[in-house]
N, C-alpha and C positions, 0 to 999 in steps of 0.2 A: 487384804493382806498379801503382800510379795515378798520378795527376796529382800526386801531393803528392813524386813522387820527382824530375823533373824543373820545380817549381817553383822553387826554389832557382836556375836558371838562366836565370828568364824570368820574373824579381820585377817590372820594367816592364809587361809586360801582364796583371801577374795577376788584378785585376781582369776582363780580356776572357775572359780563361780560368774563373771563375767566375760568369760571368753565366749565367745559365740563359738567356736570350733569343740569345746568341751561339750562332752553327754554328760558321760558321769566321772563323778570325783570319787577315789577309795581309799580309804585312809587305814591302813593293818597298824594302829599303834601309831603311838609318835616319831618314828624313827621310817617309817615308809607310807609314803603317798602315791599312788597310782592315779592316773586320768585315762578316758577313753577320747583321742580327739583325731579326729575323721576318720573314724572307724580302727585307729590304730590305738592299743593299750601301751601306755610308755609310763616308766617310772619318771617324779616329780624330783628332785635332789634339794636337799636344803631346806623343805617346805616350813621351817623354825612352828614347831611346834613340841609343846611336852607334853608327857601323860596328863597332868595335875590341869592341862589349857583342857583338854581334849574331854576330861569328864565335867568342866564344869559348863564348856560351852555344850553338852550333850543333857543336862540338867536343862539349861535356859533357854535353848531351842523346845525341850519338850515343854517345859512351862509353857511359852509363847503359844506354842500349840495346845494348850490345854492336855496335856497330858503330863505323862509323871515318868521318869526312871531313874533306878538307886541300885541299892543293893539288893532288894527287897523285891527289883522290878527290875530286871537289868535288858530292858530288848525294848528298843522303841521303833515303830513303823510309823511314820506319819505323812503325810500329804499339804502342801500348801494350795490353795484356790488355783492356783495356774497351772497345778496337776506335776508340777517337778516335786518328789518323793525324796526322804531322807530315813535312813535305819541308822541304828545305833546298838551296839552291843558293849556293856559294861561286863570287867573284872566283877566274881570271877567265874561269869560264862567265857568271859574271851582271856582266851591264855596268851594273847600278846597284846595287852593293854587293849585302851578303847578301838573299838572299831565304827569306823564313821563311812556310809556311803548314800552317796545324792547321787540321785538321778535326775537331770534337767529336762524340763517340758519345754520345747521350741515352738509348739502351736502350730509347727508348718506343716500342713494338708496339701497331701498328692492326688490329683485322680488317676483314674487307670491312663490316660494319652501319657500321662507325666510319668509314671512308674513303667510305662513301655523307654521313654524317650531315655529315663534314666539306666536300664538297661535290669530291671529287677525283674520285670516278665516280657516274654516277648509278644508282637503285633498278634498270634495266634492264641496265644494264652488270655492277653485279654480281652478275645472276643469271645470268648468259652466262659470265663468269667462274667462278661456282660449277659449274654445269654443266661446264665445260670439264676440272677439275681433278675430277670427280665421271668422267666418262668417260674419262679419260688420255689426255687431249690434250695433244699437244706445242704449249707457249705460249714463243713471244716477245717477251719484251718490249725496247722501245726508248725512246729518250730522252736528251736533255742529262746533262750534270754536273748530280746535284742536282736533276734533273725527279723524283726519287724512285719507280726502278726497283724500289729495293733494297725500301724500304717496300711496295711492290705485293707483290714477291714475296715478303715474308714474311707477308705477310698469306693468298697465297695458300697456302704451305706450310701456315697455321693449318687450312688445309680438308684435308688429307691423313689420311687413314683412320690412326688409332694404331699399328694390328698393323703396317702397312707400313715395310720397309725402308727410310730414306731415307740417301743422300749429298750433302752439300754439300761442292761444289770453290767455292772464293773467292784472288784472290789477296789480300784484306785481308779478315777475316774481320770480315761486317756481317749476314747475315742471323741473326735469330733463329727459332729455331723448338726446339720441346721434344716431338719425336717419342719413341716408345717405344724405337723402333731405329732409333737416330740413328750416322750417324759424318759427325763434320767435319773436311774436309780444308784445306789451307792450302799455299798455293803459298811458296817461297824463295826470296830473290832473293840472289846469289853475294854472301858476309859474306868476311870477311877471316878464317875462322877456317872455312865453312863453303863448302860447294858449292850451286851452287842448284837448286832441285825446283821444275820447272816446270806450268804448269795442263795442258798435254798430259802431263808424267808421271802426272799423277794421275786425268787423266782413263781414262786405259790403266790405273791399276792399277783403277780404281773399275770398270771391268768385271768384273774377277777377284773383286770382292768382294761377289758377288749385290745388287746393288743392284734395290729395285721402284720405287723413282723417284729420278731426280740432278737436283739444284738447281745450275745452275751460274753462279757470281757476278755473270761478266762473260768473252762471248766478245771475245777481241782479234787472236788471230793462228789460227796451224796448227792450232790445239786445235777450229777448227772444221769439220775431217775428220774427225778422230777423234768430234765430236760428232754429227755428220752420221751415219759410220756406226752409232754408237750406237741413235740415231734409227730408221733404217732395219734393224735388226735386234734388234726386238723392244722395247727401254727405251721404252716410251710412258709418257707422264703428266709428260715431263719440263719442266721450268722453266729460260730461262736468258734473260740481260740479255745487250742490246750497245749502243754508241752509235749512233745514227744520226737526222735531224733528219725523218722521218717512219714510218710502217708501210710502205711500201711501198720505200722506200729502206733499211730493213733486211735485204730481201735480198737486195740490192745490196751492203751491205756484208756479209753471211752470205759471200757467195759470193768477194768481195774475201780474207776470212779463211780459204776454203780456198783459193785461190788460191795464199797464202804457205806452206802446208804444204810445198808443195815435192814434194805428189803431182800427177802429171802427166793428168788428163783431159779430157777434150773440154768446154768453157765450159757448152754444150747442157747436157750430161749433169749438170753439177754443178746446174745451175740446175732441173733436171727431178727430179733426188734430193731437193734442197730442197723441190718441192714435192710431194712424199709423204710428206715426213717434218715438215712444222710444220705445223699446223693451224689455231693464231691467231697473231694479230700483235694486241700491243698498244702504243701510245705516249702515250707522256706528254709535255709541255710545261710549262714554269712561264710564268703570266703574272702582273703584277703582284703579283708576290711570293708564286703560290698555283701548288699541283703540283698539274697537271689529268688524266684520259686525255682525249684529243684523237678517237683513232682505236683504231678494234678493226675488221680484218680476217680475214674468213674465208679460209683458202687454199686452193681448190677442185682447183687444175691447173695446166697449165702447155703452152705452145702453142709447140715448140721453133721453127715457119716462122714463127714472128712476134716471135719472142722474149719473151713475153711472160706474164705470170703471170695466171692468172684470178682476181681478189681478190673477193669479195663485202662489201660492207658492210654489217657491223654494226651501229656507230655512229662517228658524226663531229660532232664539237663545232666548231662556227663561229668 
């Protein structure tokens, strides 16, 4: 299944959908279209679409994908096989008509020479990185929507020694990587025909499954207790993304996501596990339409009378 199965339903921006310069297409209603194209977000004028196109082609994309949205069900997330993502918001969750946004998968893999050349880390940063994934250092990375986590990490996965074991958990499956002994795992979200397999389910079976390093897509909730202990009981060299708007505010929200697990320990204690179990912290920024790292923190310790993390820096970009 490609893009050529759900064209038929979305002949008005087909164009945006074939542009190679285009990420993502966002459609507020019928009356405004937005695109992201080379890293700049520009309004679309004219894009001849109506409300009445807009929910029915948001109806027949879900069918196509085997799912379902109406009135009954108004929010659709889904994924095509080449990993470009489409949501959808029906009236009357969305108070300005349908809302339609794709995200396109371009499949194109950087390694770290390439993400230096391209100016997103520098020749120092990614030798610190090489290093990092060369000792099995447990790495965080951080970052906006689109500050290109995912691209760091698989660039990093490209440094992972062949013979080794790896696991990727993703709840929308983006990273690439072509290990020898690979298994990729893929989170569910509850289908009308299907029950859902959550990134905590998988992260508990991917223990069971001798894993020598887990790749995890994106921490969002409980699943980072269960990563936590991973962490701390032996899985070093691990890789995993989460949102948050610096390095040093990612474990702030690490700790926010065990929080929700709904395991009950002392704040201290959570905060002091974290810090024997991540190593670096890395974050990215987009400015002017370019995905930078900003920040790489070492994480030394942790000082529970002061609350406070001992962070060493790396490097910091201005």
């Amino acid at each position: 299944m490609s893009w050529e199965v759900i064209l038929p339903f979305l002949r008005p921006i087909e164009p945006l959908l074939k542009d190679p310069e285009v990420t993502d297409i966002l459609v507020n209603g019928a009356a405004r279209v937005f695109v992201e194209k080379c890293g700049v977000l520009q309004e679309v004028p004219n894009a001849g679409l109506t409300e009445k196109y807009l929910q029915v082609a948001a109806r027949n994309v879900a069918r196509v994908l085997g799912d379902e949205i109406g009135p009954d069900k108004p929010l659709l997330d889904a994924r095509l096989p080449d990993g470009s993502r489409i949501a959808a918001v029906l009236p009357p969750s969305s108070l300005t008509g349908t809302i339609l946004a794709v995200r396109k998968f371009h499949g194109q893999r950087y390694n770290i020479d390439e993400l230096v050349r391209l100016g997103t880390l520098t020749p120092e940063v990614g030798n610190r990185l090489r290093r990092a994934v060369e000792n099995r250092e447990n790495v965080l990375i951080s970052g906006s929507t689109g500050s290109g986590k995912t691209t760091l990490m698989t660039a990093l996965a490209g440094l992972i020694p062949d013979h080794e074991r790896v696991v990727v958990i993703e709840d929308t499956a983006e990273i690439q990587i072509s290990a020898g002994n690979l298994v990729r795992l893929e989170a569910r979200r509850e289908q009308a025909t299907a029950a859902a397999v959550t990134i905590r389910d998988l992260l508990r079976m991917t223990l069971r499954l001798r894993p020598d390093r887990i790749l995890l897509g994106e921490v969002r909730g409980g699943e980072a207790f269960d990563l936590l202990q991973a962490l701390n009981t032996g899985h070093s060299g691990t890789l995993a993304t989460l949102h948050a708007n610096s390095a040093s505010l990612a474990l702030a929200r690490f700790t926010t996501c065990i929080l929700q697990s709904g395991i009950e320990l002392p704040y201290r204690a959570i905060r002091s596990n974290i810090a024997d179990a991540v190593h670096l912290l890395v974050h990215l920024d987009r400015r002017q339409g370019k995905r930078l790292v900003t920040q790489v923190f070492a994480v030394r310790g942790y000082d529970p009378a002061l609350d406070r993390y001992d962070l060493e820096r790396v490097y910091e970009r201005e």
